[in-house]
C-alpha positions in Angstrom: 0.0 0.0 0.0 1.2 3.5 -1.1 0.7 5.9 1.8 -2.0 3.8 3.2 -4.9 6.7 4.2 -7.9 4.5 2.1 -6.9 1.8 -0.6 -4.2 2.5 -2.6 -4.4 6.2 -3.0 -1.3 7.9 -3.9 -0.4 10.4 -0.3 2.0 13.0 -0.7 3.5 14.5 2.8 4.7 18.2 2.3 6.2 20.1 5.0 3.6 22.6 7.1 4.9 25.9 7.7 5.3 24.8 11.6 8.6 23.7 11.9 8.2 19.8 12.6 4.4 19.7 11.7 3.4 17.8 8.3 0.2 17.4 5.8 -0.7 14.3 4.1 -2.3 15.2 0.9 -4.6 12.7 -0.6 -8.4 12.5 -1.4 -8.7 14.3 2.1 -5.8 16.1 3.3 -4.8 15.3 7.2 -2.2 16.7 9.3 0.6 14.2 10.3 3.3 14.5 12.7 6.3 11.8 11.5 5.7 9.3 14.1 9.3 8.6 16.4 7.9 5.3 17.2 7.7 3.8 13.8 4.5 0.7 13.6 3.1 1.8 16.8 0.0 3.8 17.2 -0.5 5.6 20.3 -4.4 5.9 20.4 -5.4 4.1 17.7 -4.8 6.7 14.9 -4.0 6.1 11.2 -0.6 5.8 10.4 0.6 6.8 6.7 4.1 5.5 5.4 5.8 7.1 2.3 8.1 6.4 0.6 11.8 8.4 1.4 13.4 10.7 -0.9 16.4 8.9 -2.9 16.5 5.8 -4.3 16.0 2.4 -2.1 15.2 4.8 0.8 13.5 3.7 4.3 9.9 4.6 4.1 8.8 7.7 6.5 5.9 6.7 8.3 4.1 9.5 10.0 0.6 9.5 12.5 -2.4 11.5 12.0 -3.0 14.5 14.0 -6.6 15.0 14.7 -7.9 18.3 15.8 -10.8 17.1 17.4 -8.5 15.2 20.0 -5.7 17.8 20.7 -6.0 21.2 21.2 -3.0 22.1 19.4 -3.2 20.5 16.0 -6.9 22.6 16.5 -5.3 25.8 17.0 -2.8 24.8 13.7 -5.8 24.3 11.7 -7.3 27.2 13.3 -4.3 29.2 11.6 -2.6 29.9 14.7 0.9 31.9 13.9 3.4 30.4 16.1 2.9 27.4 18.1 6.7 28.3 19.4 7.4 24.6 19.6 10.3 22.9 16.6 12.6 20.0 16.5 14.8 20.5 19.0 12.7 21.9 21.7 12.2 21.5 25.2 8.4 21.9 26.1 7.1 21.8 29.5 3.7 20.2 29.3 1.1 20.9 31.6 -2.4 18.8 32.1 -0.6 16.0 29.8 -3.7 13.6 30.2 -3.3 10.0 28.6 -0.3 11.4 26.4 -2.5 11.0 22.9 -1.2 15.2 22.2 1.8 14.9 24.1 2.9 11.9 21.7 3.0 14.6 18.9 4.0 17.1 20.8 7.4 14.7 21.2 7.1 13.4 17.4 7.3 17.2 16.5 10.2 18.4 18.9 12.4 14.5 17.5 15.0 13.4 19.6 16.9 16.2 20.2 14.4 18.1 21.9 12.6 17.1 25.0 8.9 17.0 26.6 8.1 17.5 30.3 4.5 16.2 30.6 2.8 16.8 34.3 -0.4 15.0 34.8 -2.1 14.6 38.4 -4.8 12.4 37.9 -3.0 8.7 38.3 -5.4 6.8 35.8 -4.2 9.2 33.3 -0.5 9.3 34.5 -0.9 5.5 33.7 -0.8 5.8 29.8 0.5 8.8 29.5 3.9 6.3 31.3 3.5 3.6 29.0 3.1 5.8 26.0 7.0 7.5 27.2 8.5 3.9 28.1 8.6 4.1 23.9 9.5 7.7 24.2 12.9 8.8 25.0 12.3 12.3 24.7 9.4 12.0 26.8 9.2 12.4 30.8 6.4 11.8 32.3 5.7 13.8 35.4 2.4 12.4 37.7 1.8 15.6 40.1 0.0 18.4 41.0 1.0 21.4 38.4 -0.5 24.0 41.4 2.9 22.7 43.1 5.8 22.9 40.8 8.3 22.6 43.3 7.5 19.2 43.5 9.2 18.1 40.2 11.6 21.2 40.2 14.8 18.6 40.1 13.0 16.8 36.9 12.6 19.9 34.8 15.2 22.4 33.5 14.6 25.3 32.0 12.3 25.6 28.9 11.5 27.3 25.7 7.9 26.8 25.6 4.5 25.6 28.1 2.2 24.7 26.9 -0.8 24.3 29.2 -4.4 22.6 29.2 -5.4 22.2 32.5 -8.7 22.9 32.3 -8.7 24.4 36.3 -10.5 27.9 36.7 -7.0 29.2 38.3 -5.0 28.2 35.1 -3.8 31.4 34.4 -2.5 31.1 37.7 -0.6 27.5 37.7 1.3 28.7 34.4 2.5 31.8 35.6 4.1 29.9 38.4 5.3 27.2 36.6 6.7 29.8 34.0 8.8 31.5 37.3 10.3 28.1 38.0 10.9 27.0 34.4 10.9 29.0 31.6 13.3 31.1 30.5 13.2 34.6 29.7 11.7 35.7 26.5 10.3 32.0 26.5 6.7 31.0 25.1 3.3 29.8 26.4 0.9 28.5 24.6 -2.6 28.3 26.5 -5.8 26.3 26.0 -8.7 28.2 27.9 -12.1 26.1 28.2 -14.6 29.4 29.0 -17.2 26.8 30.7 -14.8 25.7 33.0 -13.3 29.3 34.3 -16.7 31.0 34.5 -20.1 29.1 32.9 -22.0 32.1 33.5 -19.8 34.6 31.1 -19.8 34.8 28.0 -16.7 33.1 26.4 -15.0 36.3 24.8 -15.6 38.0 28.3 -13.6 35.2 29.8 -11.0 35.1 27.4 -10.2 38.7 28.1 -10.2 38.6 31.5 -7.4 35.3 31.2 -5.5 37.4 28.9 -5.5 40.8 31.4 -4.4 38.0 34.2 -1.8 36.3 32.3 -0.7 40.1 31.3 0.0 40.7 35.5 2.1 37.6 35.7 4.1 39.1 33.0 3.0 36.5 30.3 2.4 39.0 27.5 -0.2 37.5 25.0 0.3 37.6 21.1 -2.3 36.3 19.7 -5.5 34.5 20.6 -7.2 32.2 18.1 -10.6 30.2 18.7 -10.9 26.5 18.3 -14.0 26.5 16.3 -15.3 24.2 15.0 -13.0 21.5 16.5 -14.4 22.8 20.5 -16.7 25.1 21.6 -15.9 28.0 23.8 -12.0 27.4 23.6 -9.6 29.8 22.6 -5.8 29.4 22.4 -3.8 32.0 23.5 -0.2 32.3 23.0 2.8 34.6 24.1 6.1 35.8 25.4 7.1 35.3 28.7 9.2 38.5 30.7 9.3 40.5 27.1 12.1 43.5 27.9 10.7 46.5 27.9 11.5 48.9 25.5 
């Protein structure tokens, strides 16, 4: 099977203009990550192999990215500018779940850059573990993010968090875990679920008042894109942390 998405239709991978971030172009076109695990599937989603460039070459397989299940490959469809994150990266992850966006999030940084994925919740923390035993550049933290100092000797300094926490004190937990962890002039890249910080706002009220909080932890947003129509009420906002003043 060429490419493998359905039958034997012809894929074509081109490069996206994220740094480490591909699309599959065949009769419907799919962003792919090129998976660092090659034959395994994380959470069961299609995996496309082309062939290399140069005669005889190994085949390139690379995993489908699906908006609807990770809020970053959302906000890339959504057009976001910068997602900050390239090979060679290190990312601290925070709300990591079961891994399924983390997984890309360490297919898109490749072995020379590294993720730092905190999770609290212990049924979670389970998969997200197995899914980094295959992982090198993948650590899996399994504690509170309100409580950074906890995995402080795990985590270096960073050049990007990204954060889905879904806790009404987000704004919060990042600009603390940005104190501990990421450098100056570092990103943040933010999911904000409106329902979850105030249900009786409406979303773009909410979204400002994150921004003006993140803006007092001296998280200076750049640009805020909505996630429709992969989630409702969810914006992605993203920034520079400790910007000098001019």
């Amino acid at each position: 099977k060429r490419g493998g998405m359905k039958g034997g239709a012809k894929v074509i991978v081109e490069g996206h203009r994220h740094d480490g971030v591909f699309v599959a172009r065949g009769k419907e076109d799919a962003l792919v990550t090129k998976n660092m695990c090659p034959g395994v599937s994380v959470y069961g989603e299609k995996r496309i192999s082309v062939e290399g460039p140069g005669e005889g070459a190994e085949k390139v397989e690379y995993r489908v990215w699906n908006p609807f299940r990770s809020k970053l490959a959302a906000a890339v469809l959504a057009g976001v500018d910068n997602i900050y994150m390239k090979p060679g990266s290190k990312v601290l992850y925070l709300g990591a779940a079961s891994g399924t966006s983390v997984s890309h999030v360490s297919d898109l940084v490749g072995p020379e850059g590294t993720v730092y994925a905190v999770e609290f919740s212990h049924r979670s923390g389970r998969d997200l573990v197995n899914m980094a035993k295959k992982r090198p550049n993948v650590v899996p933290i399994i504690e509170d993010a309100r409580h950074p100092q906890k995995y402080r000797m795990l985590v270096p300094m960073v050049d990007v968090v990204f954060a889905d926490v879904a806790q009404p004190d987000q704004a919060r937990i990042v600009g603390l875990n940005a104190q501990y962890f990421l450098k100056n002039k570092g990103n943040f890249v933010i999911s904000v679920k409106a329902s979850c910080i105030d249900s009786t706002a409406p979303p773009e009220a909410v979204f400002a008042r994150e921004v003006k909080k993140l803006q007092e932890l001296q998280l200076k947003p750049k640009e805020q894109v909505t996630l429709e129509p992969y989630e409702r009420d969810h914006a992605v906002v993203c920034g520079i942390f400790r910007a000098q003043k001019k």
